[in-house]
C-alpha positions as CSV (number, residue, x, y, z in Angstrom):
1,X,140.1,175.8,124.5
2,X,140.2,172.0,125.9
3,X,136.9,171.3,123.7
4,X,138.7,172.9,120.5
5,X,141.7,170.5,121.8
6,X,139.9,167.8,122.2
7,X,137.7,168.1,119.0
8,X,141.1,168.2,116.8
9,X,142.6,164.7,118.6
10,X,139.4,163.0,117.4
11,X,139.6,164.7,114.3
12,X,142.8,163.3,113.6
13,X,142.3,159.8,115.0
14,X,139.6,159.3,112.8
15,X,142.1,161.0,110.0
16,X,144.8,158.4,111.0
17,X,142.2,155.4,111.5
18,X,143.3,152.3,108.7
19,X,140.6,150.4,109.2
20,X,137.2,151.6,106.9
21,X,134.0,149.9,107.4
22,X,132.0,149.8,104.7
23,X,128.8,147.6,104.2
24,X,128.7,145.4,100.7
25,X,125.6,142.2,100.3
26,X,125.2,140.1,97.3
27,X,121.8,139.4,96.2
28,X,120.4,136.6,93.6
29,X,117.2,137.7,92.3
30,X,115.8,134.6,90.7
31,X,116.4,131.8,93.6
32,X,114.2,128.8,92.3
33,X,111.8,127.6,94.6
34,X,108.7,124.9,94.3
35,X,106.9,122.0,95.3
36,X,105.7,118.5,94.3
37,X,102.1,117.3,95.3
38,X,101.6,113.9,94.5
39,X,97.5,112.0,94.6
40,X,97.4,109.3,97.0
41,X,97.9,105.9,94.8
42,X,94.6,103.8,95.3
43,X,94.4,100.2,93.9
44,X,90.7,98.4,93.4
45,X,90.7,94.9,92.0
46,X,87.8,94.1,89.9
47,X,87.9,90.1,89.0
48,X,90.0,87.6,90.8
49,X,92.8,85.1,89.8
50,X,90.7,82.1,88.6
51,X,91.9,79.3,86.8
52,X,88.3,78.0,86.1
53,X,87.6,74.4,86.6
54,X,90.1,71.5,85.9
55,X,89.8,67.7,85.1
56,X,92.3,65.6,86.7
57,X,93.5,63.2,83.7
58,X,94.6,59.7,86.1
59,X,95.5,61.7,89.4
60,X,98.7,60.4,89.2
61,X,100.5,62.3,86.8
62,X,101.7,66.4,87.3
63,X,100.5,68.8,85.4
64,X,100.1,72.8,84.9
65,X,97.7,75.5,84.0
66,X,99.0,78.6,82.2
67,X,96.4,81.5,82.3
68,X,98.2,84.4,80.4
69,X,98.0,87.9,81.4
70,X,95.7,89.4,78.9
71,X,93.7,86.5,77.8
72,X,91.6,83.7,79.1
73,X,92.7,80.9,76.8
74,X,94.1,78.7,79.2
75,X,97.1,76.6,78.6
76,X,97.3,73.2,80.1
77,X,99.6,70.7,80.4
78,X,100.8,66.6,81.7
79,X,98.1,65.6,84.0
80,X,95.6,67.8,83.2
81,X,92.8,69.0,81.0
82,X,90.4,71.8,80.7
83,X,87.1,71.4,81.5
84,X,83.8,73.9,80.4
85,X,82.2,73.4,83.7
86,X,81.5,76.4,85.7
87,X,83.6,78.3,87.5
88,X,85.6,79.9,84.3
89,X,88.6,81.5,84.1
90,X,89.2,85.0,85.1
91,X,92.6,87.3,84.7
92,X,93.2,89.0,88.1
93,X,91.7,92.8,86.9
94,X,92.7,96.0,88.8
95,X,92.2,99.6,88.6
96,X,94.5,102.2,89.6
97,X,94.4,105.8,90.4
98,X,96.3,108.6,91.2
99,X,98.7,111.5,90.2
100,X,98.2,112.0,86.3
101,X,100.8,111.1,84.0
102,X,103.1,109.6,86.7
103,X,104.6,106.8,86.3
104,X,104.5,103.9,89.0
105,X,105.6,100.3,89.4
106,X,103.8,97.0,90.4
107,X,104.8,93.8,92.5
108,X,103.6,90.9,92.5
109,X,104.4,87.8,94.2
110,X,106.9,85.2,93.2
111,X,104.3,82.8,94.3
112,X,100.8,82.2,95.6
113,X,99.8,79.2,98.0
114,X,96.2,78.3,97.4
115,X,94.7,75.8,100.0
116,X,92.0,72.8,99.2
117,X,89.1,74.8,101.1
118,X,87.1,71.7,102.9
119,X,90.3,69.6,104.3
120,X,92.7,72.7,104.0
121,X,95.5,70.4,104.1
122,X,96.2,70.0,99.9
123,X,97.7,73.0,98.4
124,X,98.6,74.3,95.0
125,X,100.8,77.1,94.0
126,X,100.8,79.4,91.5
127,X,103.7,80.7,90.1
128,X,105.1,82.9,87.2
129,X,102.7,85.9,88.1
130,X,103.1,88.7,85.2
131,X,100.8,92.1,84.4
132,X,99.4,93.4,81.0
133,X,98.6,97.4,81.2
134,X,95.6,98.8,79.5
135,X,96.8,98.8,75.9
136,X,100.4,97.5,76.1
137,X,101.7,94.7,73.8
138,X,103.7,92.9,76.1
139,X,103.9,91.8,79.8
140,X,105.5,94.4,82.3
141,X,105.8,95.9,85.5
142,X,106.3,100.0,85.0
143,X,103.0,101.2,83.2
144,X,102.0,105.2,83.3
145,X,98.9,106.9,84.6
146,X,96.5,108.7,82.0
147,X,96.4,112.7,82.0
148,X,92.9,112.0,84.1
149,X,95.6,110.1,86.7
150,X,94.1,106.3,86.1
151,X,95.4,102.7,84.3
152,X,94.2,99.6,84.9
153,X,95.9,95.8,84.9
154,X,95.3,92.4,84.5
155,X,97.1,89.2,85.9
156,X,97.9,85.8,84.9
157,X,100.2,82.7,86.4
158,X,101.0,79.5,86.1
159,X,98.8,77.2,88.3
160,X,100.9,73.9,89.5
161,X,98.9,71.0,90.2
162,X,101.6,68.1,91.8
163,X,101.3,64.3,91.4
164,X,97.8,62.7,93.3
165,X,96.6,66.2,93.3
166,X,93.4,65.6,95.3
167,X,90.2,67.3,93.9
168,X,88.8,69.9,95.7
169,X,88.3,73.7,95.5
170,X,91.2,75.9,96.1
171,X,91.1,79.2,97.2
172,X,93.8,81.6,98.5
173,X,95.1,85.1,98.5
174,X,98.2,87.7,97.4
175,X,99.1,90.9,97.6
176,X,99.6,93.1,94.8
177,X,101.3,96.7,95.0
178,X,101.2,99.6,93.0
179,X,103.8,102.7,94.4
180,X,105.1,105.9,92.6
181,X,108.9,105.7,90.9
């Protein structure tokens, strides 16, 4: 008798209970999930910045040397004057690699400093540094890489030559970076 007792006052606790437990989830069945992989950039230069040789006109006077970006007619200017004598004048040319059909930005230096190699105290700096892209029409700094994941660049500036400019061969170097956007 005290188990029929006891079995009816849980019976009817559980009959008087308010509180229900039941168990409720939500569930999204197309969570989007992925990756991006991206090819290490690499950069190889293939000529170098060279305004070929250049004649002093009275060594007194300033002058400049433009060397556009996508061709090697050189521009002078003042105090100076073009000469045909060996070296000759090369665009900066660079290849790049890397994730195909990304796009990616360059920089270049405001300026370069070139040093007189043999006394390495008379300096020259070249200035105005822009980039052509393989087939573009104009100057820029954004290009985009082929579906094979490669471009390629050249470079021009503006060489400044200063007032008693002493002769000499100048050399010098500056970086140039190429990075994802």
């Amino acid at each position: 008798m005290k188990k029929i007792i006891l079995f009816v006052a849980v019976v009817m606790m559980a009959g008087f209970s308010t509180t229900a437990m039941a168990q409720t989830f939500a569930t999204v069945s197309a969570t989007p999930a992925g990756a991006k992989l991206i090819v290490p950039m690499t950069l190889s230069q293939t000529s170098p910045l060279h305004f070929g040789t250049i004649n002093l006109l009275d060594g007194k006077t300033a002058g400049t040397v433009l060397l556009p970006s996508n061709s090697l007619v050189r521009v002078p200017s003042a105090g100076v004057a073009l000469s045909i004598v060996a070296p000759y004048a090369t665009n900066a040319a660079y290849n790049v690699t890397g994730t195909m059909n990304a796009t990616y930005a360059l920089t270049l230096p405001a300026t370069v400093v070139v040093t007189e190699t043999v006394g390495a105290t008379a300096v020259m700096t070249i200035s105005a540094l822009t980039a052509r892209f393989n087939g573009a029409a104009a100057d820029a700094v954004v290009s985009t890489l082929s579906a094979t994941g490669t471009d390629n660049f050249t470079v021009g500036g503006t060489l400044t030559v200063t007032a008693a400019q002493i002769g000499g061969i100048y050399a010098g170097t500056f970086p140039v970076t190429v990075d994802y956007n």
